[in-house]
mmCIF file of the N, C-alpha and C atoms, coordinates in Angstrom:
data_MODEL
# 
_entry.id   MODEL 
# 
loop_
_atom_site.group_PDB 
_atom_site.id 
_atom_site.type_symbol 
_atom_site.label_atom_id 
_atom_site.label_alt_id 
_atom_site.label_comp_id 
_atom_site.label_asym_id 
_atom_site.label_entity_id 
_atom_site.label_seq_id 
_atom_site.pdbx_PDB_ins_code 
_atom_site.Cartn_x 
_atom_site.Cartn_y 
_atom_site.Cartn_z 
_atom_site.occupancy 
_atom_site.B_iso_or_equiv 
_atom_site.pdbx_formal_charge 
_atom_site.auth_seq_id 
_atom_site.auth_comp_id 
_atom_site.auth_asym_id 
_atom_site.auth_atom_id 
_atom_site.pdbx_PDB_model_num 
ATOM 1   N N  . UNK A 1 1  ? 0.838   -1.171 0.000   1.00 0.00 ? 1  UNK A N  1 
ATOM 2   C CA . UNK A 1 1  ? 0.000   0.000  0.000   1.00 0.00 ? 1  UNK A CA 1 
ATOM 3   C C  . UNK A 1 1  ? 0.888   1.241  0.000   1.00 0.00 ? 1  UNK A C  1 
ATOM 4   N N  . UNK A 1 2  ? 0.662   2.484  -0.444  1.00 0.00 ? 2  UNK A N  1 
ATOM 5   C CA . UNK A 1 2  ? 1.452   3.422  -0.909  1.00 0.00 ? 2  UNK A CA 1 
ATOM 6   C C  . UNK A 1 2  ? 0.918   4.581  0.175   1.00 0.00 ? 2  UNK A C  1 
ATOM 7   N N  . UNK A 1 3  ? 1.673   5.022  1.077   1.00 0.00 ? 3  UNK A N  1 
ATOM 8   C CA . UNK A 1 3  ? 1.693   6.353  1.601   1.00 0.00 ? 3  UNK A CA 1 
ATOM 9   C C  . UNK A 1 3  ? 1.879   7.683  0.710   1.00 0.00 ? 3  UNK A C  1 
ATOM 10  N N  . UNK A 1 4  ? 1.128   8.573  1.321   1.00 0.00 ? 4  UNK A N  1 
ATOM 11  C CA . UNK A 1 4  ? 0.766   9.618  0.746   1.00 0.00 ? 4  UNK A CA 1 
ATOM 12  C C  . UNK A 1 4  ? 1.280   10.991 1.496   1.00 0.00 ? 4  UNK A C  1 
ATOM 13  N N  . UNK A 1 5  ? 2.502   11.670 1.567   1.00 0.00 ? 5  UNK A N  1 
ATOM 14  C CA . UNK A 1 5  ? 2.536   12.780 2.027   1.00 0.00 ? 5  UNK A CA 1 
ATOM 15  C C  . UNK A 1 5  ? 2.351   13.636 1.648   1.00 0.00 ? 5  UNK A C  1 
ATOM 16  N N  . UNK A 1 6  ? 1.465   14.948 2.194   1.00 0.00 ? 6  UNK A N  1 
ATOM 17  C CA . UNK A 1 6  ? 1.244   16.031 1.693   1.00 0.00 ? 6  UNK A CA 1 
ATOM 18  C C  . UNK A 1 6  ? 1.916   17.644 2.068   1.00 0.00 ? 6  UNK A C  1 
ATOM 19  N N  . UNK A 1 7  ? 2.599   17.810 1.829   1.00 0.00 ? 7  UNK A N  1 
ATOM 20  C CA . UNK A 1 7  ? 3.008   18.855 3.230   1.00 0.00 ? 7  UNK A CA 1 
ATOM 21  C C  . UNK A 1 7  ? 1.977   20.065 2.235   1.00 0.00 ? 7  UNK A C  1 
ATOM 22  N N  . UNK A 1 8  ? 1.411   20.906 3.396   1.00 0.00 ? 8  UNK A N  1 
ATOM 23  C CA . UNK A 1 8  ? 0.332   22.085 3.514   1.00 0.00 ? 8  UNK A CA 1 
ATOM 24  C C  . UNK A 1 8  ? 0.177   22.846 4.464   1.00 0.00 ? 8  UNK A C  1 
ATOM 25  N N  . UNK A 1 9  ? 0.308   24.086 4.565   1.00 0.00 ? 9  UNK A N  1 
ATOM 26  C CA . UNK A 1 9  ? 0.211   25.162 5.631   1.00 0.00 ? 9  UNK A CA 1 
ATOM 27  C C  . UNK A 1 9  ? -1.088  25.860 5.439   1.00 0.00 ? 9  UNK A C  1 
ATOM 28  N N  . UNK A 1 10 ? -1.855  25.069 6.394   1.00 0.00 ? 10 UNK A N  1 
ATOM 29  C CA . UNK A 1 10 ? -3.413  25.676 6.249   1.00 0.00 ? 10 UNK A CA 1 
ATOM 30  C C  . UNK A 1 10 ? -3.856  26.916 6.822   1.00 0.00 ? 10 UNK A C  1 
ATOM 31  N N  . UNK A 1 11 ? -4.932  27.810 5.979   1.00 0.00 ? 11 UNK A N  1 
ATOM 32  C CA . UNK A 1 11 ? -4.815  29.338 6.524   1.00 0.00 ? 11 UNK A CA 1 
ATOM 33  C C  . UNK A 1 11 ? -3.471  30.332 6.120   1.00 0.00 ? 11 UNK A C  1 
ATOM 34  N N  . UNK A 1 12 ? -2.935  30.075 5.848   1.00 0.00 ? 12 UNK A N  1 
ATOM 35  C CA . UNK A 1 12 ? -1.140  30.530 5.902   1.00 0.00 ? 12 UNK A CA 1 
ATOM 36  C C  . UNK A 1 12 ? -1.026  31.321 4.952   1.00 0.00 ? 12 UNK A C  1 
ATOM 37  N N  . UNK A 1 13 ? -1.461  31.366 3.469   1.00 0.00 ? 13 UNK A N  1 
ATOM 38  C CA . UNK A 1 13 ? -1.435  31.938 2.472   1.00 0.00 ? 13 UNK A CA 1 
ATOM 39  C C  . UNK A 1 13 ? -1.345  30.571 1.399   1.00 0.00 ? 13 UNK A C  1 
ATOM 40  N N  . UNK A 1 14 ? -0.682  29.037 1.911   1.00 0.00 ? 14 UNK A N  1 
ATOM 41  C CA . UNK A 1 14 ? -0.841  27.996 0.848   1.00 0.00 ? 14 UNK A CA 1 
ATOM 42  C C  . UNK A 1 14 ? -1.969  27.215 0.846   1.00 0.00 ? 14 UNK A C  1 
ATOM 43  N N  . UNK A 1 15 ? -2.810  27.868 -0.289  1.00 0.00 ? 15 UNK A N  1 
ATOM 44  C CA . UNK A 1 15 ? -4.037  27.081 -0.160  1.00 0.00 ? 15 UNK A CA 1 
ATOM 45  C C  . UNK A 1 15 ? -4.059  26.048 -1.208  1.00 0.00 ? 15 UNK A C  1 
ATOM 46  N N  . UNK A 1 16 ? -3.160  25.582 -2.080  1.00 0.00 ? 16 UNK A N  1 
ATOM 47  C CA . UNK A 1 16 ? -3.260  24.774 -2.982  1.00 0.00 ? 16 UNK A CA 1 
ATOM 48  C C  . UNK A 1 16 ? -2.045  23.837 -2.710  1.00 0.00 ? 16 UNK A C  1 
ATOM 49  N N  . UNK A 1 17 ? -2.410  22.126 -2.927  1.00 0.00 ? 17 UNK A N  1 
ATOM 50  C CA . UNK A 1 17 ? -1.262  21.364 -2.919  1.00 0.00 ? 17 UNK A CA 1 
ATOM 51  C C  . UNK A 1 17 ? -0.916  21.356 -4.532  1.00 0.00 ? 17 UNK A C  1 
ATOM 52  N N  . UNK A 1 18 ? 0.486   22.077 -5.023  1.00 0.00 ? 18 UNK A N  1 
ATOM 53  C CA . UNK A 1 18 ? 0.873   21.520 -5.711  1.00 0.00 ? 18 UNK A CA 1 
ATOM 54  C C  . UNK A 1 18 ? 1.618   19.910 -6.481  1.00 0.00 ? 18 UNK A C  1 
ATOM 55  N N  . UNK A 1 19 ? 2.546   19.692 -5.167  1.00 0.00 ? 19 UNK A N  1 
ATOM 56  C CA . UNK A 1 19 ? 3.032   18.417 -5.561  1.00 0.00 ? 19 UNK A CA 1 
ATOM 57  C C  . UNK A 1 19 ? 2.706   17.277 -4.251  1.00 0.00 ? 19 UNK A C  1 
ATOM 58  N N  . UNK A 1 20 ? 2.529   16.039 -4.922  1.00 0.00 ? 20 UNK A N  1 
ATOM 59  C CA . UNK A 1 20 ? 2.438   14.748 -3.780  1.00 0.00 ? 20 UNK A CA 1 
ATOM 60  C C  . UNK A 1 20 ? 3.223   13.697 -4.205  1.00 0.00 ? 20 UNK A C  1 
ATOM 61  N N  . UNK A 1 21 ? 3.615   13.428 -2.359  1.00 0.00 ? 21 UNK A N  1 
ATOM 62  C CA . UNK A 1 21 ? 5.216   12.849 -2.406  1.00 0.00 ? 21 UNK A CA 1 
ATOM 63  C C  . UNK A 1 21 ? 4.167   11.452 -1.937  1.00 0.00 ? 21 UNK A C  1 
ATOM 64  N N  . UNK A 1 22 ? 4.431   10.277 -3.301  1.00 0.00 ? 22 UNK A N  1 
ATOM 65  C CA . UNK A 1 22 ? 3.544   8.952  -2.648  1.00 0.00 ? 22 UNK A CA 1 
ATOM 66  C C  . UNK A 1 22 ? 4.897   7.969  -2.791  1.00 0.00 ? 22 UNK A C  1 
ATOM 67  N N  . UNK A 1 23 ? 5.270   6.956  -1.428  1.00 0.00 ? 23 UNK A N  1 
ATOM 68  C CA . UNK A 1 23 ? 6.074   6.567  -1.272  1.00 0.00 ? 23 UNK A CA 1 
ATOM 69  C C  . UNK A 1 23 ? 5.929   5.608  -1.451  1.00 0.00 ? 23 UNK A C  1 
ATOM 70  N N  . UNK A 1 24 ? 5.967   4.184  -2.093  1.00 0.00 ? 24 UNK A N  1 
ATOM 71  C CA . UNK A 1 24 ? 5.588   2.511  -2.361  1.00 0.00 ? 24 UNK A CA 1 
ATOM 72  C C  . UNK A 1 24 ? 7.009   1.605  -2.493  1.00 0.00 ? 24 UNK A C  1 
ATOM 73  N N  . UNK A 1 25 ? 6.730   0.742  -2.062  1.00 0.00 ? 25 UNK A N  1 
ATOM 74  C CA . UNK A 1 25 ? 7.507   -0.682 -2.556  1.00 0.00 ? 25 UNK A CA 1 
ATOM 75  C C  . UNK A 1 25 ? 8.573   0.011  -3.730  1.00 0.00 ? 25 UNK A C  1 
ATOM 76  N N  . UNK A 1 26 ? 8.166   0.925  -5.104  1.00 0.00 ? 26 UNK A N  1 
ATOM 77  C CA . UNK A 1 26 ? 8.658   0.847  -6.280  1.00 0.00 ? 26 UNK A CA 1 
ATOM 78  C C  . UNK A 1 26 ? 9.827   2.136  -5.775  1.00 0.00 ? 26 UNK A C  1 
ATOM 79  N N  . UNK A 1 27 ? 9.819   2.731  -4.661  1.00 0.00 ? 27 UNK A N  1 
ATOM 80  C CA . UNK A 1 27 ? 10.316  3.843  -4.972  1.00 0.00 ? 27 UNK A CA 1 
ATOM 81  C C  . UNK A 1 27 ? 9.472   4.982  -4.300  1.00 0.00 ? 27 UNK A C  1 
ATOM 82  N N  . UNK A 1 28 ? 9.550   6.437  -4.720  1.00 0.00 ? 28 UNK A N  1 
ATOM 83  C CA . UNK A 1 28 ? 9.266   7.784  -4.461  1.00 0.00 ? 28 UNK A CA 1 
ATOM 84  C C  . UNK A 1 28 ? 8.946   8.506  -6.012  1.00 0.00 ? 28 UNK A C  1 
ATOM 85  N N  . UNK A 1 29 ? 7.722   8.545  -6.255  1.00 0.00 ? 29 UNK A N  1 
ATOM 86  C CA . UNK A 1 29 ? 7.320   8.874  -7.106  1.00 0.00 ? 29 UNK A CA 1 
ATOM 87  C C  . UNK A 1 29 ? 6.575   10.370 -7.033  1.00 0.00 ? 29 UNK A C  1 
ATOM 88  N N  . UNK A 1 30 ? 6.775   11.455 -7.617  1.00 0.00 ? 30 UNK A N  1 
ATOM 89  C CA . UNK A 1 30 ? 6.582   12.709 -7.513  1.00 0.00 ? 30 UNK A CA 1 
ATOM 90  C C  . UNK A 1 30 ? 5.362   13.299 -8.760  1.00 0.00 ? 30 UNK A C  1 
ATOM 91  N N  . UNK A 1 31 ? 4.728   13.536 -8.049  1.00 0.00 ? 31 UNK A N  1 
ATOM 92  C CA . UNK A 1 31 ? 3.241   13.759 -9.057  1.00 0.00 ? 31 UNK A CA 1 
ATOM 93  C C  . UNK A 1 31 ? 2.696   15.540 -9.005  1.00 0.00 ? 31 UNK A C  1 
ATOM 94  N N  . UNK A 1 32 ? 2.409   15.884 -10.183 1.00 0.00 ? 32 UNK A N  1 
ATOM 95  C CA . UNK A 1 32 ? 2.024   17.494 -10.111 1.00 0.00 ? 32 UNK A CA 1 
ATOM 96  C C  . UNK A 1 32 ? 0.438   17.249 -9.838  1.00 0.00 ? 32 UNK A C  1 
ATOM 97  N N  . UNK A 1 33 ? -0.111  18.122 -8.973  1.00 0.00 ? 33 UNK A N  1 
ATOM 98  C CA . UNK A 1 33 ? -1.446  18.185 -8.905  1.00 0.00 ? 33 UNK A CA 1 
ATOM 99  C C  . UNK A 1 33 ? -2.223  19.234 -9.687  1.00 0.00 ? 33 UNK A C  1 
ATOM 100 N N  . UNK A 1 34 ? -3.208  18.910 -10.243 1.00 0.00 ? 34 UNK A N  1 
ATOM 101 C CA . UNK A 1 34 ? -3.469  20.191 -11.109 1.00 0.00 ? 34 UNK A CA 1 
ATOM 102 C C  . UNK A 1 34 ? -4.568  21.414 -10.054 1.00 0.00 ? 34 UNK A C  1 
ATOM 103 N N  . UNK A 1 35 ? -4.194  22.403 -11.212 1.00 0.00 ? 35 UNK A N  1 
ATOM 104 C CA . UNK A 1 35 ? -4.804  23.846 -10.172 1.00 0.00 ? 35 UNK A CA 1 
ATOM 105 C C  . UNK A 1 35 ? -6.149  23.495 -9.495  1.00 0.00 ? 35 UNK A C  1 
ATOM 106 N N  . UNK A 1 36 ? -6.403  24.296 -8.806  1.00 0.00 ? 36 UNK A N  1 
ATOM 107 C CA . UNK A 1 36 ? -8.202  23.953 -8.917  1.00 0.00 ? 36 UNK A CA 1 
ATOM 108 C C  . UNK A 1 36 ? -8.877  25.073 -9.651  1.00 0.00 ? 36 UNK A C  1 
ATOM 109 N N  . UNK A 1 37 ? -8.363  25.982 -9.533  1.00 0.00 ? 37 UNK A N  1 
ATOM 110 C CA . UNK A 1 37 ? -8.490  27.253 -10.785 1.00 0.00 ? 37 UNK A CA 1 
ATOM 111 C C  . UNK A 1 37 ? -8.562  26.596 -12.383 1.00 0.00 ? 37 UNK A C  1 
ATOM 112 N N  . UNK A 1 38 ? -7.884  25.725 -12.672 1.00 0.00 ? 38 UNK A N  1 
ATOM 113 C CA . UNK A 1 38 ? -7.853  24.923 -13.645 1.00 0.00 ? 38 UNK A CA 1 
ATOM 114 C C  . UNK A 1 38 ? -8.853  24.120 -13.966 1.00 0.00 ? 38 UNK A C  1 
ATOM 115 N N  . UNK A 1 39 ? -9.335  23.297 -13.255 1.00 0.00 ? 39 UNK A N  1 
ATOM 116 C CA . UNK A 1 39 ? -10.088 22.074 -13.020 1.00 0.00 ? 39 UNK A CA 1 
ATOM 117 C C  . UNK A 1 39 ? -11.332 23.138 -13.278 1.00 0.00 ? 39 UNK A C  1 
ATOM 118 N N  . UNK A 1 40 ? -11.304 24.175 -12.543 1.00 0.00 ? 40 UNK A N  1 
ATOM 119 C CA . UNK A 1 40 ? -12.644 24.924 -12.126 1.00 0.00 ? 40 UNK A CA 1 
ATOM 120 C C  . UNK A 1 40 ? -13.278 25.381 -14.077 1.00 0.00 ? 40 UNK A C  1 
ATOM 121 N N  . UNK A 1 41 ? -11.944 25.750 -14.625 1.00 0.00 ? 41 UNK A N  1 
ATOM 122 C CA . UNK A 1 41 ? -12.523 26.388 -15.897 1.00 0.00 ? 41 UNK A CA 1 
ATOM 123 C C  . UNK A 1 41 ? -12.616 24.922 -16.634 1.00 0.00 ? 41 UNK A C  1 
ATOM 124 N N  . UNK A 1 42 ? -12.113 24.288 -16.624 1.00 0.00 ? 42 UNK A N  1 
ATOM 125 C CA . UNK A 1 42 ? -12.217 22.603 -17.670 1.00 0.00 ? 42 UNK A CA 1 
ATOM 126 C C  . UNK A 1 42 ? -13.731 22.311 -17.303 1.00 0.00 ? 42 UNK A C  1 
ATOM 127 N N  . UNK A 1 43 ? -13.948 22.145 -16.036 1.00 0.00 ? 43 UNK A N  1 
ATOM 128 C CA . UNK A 1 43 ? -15.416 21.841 -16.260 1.00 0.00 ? 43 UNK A CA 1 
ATOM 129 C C  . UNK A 1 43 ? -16.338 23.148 -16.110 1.00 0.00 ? 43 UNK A C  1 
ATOM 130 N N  . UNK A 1 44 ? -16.129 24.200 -16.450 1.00 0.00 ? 44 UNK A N  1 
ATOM 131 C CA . UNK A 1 44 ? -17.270 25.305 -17.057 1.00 0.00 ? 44 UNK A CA 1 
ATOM 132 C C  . UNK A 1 44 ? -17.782 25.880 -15.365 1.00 0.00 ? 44 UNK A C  1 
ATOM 133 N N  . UNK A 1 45 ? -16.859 25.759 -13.970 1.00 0.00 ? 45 UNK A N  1 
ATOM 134 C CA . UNK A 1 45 ? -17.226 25.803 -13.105 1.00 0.00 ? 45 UNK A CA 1 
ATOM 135 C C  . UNK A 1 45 ? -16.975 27.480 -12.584 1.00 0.00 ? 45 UNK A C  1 
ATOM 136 N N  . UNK A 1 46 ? -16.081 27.915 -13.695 1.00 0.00 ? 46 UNK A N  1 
ATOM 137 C CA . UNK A 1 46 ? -15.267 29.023 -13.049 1.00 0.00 ? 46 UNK A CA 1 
ATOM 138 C C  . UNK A 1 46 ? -16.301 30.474 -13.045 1.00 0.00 ? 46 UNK A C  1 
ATOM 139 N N  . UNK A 1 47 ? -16.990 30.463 -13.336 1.00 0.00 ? 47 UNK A N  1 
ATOM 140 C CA . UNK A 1 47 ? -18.600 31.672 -13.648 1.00 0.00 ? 47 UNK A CA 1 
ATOM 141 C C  . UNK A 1 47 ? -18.976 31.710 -12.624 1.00 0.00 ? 47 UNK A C  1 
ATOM 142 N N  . UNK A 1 48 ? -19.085 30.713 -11.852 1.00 0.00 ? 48 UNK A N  1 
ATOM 143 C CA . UNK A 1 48 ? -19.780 30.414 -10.654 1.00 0.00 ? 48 UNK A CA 1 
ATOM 144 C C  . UNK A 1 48 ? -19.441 31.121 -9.403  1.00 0.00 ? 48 UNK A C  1 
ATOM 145 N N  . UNK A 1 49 ? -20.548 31.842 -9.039  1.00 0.00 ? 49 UNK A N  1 
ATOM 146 C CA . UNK A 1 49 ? -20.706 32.994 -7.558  1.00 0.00 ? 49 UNK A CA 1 
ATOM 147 C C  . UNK A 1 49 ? -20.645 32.631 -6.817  1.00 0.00 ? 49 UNK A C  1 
ATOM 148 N N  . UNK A 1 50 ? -19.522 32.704 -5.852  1.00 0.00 ? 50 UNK A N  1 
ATOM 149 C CA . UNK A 1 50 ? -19.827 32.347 -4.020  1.00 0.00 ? 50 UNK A CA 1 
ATOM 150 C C  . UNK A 1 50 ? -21.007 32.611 -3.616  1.00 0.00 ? 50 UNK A C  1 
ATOM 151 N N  . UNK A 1 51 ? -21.784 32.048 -2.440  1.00 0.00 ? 51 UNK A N  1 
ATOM 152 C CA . UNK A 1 51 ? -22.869 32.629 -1.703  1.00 0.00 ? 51 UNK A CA 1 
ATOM 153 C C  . UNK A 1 51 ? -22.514 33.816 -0.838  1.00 0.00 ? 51 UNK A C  1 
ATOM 154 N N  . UNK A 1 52 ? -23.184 34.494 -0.658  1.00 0.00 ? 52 UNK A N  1 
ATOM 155 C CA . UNK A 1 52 ? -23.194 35.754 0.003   1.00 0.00 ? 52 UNK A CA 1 
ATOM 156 C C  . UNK A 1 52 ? -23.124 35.522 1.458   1.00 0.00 ? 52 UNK A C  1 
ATOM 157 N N  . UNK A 1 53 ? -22.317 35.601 2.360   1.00 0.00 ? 53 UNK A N  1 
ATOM 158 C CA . UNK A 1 53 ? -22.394 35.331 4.214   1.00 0.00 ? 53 UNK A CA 1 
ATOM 159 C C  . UNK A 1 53 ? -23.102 36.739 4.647   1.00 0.00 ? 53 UNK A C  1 
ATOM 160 N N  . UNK A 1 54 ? -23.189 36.272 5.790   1.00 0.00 ? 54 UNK A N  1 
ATOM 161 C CA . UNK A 1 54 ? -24.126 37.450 6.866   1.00 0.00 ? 54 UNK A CA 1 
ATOM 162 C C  . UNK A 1 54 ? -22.594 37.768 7.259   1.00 0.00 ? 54 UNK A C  1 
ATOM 163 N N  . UNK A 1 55 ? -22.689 39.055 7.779   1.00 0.00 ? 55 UNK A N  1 
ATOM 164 C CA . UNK A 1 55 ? -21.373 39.604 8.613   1.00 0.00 ? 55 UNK A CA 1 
ATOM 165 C C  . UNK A 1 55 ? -20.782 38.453 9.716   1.00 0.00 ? 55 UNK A C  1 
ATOM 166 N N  . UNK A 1 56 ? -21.536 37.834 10.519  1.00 0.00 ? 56 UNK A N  1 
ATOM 167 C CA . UNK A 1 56 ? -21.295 37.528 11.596  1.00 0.00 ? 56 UNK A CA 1 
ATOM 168 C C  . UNK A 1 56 ? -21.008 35.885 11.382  1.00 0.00 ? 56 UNK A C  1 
ATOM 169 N N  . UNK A 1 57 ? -21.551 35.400 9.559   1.00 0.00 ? 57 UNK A N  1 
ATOM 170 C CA . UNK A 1 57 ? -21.066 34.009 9.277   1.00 0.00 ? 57 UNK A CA 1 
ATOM 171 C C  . UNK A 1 57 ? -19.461 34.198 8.780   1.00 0.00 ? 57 UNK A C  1 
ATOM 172 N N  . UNK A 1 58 ? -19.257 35.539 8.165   1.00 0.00 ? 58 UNK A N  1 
ATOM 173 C CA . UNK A 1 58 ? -18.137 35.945 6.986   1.00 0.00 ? 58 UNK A CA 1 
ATOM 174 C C  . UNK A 1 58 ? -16.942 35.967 8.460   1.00 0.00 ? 58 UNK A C  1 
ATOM 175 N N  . UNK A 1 59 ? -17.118 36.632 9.753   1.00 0.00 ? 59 UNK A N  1 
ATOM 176 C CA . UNK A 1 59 ? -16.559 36.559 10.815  1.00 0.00 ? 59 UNK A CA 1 
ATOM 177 C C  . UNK A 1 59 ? -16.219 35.624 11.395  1.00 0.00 ? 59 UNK A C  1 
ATOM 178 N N  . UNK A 1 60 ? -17.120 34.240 11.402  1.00 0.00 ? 60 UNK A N  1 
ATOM 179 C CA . UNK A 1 60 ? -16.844 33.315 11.927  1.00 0.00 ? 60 UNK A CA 1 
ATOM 180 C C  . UNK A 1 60 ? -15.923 32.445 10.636  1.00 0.00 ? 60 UNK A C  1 
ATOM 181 N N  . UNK A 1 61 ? -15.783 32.715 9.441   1.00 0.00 ? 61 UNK A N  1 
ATOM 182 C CA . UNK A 1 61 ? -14.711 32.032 8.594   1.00 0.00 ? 61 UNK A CA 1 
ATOM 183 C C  . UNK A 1 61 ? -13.438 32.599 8.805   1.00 0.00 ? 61 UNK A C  1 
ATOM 184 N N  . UNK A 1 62 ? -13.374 33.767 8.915   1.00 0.00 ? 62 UNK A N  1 
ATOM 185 C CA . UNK A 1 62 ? -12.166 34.543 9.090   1.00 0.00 ? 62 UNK A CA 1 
ATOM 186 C C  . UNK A 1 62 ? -12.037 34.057 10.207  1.00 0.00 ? 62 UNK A C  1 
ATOM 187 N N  . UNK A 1 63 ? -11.866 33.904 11.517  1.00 0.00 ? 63 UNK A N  1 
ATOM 188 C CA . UNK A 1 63 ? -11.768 33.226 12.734  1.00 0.00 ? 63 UNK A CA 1 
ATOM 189 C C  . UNK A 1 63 ? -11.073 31.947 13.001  1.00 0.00 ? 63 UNK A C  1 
ATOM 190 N N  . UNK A 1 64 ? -12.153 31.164 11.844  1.00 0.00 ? 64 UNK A N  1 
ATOM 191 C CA . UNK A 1 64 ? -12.000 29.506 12.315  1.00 0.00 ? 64 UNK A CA 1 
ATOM 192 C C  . UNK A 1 64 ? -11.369 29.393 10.747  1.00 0.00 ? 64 UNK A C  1 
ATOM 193 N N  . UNK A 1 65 ? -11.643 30.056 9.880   1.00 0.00 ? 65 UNK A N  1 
ATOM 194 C CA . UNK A 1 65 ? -10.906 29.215 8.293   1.00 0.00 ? 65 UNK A CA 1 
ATOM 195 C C  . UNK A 1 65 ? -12.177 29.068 7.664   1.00 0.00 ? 65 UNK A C  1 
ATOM 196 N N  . UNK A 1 66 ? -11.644 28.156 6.178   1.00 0.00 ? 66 UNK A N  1 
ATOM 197 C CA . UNK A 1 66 ? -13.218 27.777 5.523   1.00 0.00 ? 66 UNK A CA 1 
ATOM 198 C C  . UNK A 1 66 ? -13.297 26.289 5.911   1.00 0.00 ? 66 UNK A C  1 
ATOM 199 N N  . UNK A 1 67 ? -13.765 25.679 6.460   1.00 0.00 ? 67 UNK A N  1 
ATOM 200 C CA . UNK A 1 67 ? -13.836 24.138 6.997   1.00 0.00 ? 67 UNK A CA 1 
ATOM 201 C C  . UNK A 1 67 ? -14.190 23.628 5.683   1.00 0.00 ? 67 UNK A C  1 
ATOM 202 N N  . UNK A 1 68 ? -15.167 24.209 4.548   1.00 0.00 ? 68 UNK A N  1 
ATOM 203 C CA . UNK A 1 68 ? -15.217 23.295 3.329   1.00 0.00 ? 68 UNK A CA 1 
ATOM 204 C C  . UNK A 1 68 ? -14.482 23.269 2.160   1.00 0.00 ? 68 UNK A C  1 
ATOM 205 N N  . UNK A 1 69 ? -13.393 24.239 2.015   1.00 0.00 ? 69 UNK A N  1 
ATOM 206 C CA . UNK A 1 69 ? -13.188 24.213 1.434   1.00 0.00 ? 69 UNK A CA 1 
ATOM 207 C C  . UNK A 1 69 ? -12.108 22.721 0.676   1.00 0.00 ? 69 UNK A C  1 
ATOM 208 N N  . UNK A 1 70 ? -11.300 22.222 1.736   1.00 0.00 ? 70 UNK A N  1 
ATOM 209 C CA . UNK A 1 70 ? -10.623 21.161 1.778   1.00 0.00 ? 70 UNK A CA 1 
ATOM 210 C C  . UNK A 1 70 ? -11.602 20.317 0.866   1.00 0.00 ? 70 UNK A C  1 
ATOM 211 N N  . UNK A 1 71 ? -13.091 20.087 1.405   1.00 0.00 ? 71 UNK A N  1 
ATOM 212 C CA . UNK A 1 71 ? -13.806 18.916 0.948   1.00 0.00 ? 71 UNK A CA 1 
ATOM 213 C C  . UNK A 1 71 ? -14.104 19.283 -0.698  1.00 0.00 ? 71 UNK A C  1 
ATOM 214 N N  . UNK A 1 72 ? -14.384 20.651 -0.480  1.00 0.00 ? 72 UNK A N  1 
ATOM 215 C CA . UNK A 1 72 ? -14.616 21.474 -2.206  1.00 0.00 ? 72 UNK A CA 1 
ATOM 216 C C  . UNK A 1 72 ? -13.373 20.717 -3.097  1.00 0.00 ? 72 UNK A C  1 
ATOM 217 N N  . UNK A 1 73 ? -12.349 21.015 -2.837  1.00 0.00 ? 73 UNK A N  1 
ATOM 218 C CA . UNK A 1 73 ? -11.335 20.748 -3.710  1.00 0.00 ? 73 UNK A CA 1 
ATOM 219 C C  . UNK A 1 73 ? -11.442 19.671 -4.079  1.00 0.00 ? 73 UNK A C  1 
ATOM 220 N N  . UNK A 1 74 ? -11.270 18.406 -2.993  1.00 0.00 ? 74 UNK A N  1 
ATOM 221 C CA . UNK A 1 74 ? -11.611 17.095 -2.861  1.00 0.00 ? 74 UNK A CA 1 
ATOM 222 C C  . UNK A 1 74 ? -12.366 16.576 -3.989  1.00 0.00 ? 74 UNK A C  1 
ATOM 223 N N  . UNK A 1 75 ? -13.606 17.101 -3.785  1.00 0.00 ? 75 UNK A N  1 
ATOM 224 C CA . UNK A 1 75 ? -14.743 16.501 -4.524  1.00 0.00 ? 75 UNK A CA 1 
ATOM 225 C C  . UNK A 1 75 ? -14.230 16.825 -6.091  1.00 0.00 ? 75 UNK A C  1 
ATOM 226 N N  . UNK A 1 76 ? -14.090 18.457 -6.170  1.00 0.00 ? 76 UNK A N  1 
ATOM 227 C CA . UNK A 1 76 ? -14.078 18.585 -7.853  1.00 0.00 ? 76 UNK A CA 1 
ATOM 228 C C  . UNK A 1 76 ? -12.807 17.936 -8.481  1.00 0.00 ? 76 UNK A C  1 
ATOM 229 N N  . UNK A 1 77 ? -11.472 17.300 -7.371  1.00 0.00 ? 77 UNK A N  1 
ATOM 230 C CA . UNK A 1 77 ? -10.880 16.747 -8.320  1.00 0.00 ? 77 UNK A CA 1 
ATOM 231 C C  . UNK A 1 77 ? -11.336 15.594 -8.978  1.00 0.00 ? 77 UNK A C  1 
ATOM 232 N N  . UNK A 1 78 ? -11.958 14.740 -7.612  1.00 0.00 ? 78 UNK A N  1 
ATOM 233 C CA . UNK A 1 78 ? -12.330 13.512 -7.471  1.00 0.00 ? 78 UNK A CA 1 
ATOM 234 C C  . UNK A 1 78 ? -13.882 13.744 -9.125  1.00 0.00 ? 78 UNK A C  1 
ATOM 235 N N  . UNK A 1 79 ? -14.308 14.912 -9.190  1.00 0.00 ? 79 UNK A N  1 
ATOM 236 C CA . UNK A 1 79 ? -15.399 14.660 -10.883 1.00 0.00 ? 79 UNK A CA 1 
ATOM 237 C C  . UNK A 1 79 ? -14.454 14.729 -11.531 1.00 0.00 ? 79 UNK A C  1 
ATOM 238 N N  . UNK A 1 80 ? -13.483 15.756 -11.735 1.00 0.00 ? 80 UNK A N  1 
ATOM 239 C CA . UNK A 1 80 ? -12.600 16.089 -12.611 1.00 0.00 ? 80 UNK A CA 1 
ATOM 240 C C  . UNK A 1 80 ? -11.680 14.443 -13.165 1.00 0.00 ? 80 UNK A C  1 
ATOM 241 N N  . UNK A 1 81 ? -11.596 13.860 -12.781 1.00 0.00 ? 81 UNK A N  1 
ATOM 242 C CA . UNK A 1 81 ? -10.757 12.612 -12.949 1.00 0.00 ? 81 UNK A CA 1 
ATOM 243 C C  . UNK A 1 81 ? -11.585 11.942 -13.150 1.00 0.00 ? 81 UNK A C  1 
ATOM 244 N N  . UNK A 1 82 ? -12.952 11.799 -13.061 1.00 0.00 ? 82 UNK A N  1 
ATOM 245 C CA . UNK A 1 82 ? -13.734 10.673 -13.949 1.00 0.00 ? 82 UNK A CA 1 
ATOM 246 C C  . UNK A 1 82 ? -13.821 10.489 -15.331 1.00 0.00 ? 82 UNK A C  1 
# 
C-alpha cells in the first residue's frame, strides 16, 4: 500500500497542494497536482458565484478558516478525474 505525504500550511497563504510525495515498494514517485483554478474552468465551473455570508457568518470564517473548502477541492478533483 502506498503512503501519501502532503506537506500544507493551512490558513497561511498555501491554499493549494501543488506536488504529492507517494512513497511505495517501487520507490518515491513525484506527481504534479493540477490547479483547482484549472479544473474549475475545464469543467465550465469558473462563472460560478460564491454565496453571500451574513457579517457575523463571513466573521466566523475569518476566525476559524473555511472548513469546506478542503472537501470542495476534494470533490471537484475527485469529478474532474472521472
Amino acid at each position: 500500500m502506498a503512503e501519501l505525504t502532503i506537506s500544507r500550511k493551512a490558513h497561511q497563504g498555501v491554499k493549494r497542494v501543488r506536488r504529492a510525495r507517494i512513497a511505495s515498494a517501487e520507490g518515491v514517485n513525484v506527481m504534479d497536482k493540477r490547479d483547482i483554478r484549472h479544473i474549475q474552468e475545464e469543467l465550465g465551473f469558473n462563472n460560478t458565484k460564491p454565496i453571500s455570508l451574513s457579517p457575523s457568518d463571513q466573521k466566523d470564517v475569518d476566525d476559524k478558516g473555511d472548513c469546506f473548502r478542503d472537501w470542495y477541492e476534494e470533490e471537484l478533483r475527485e469529478l474532474y478525474e472521472r
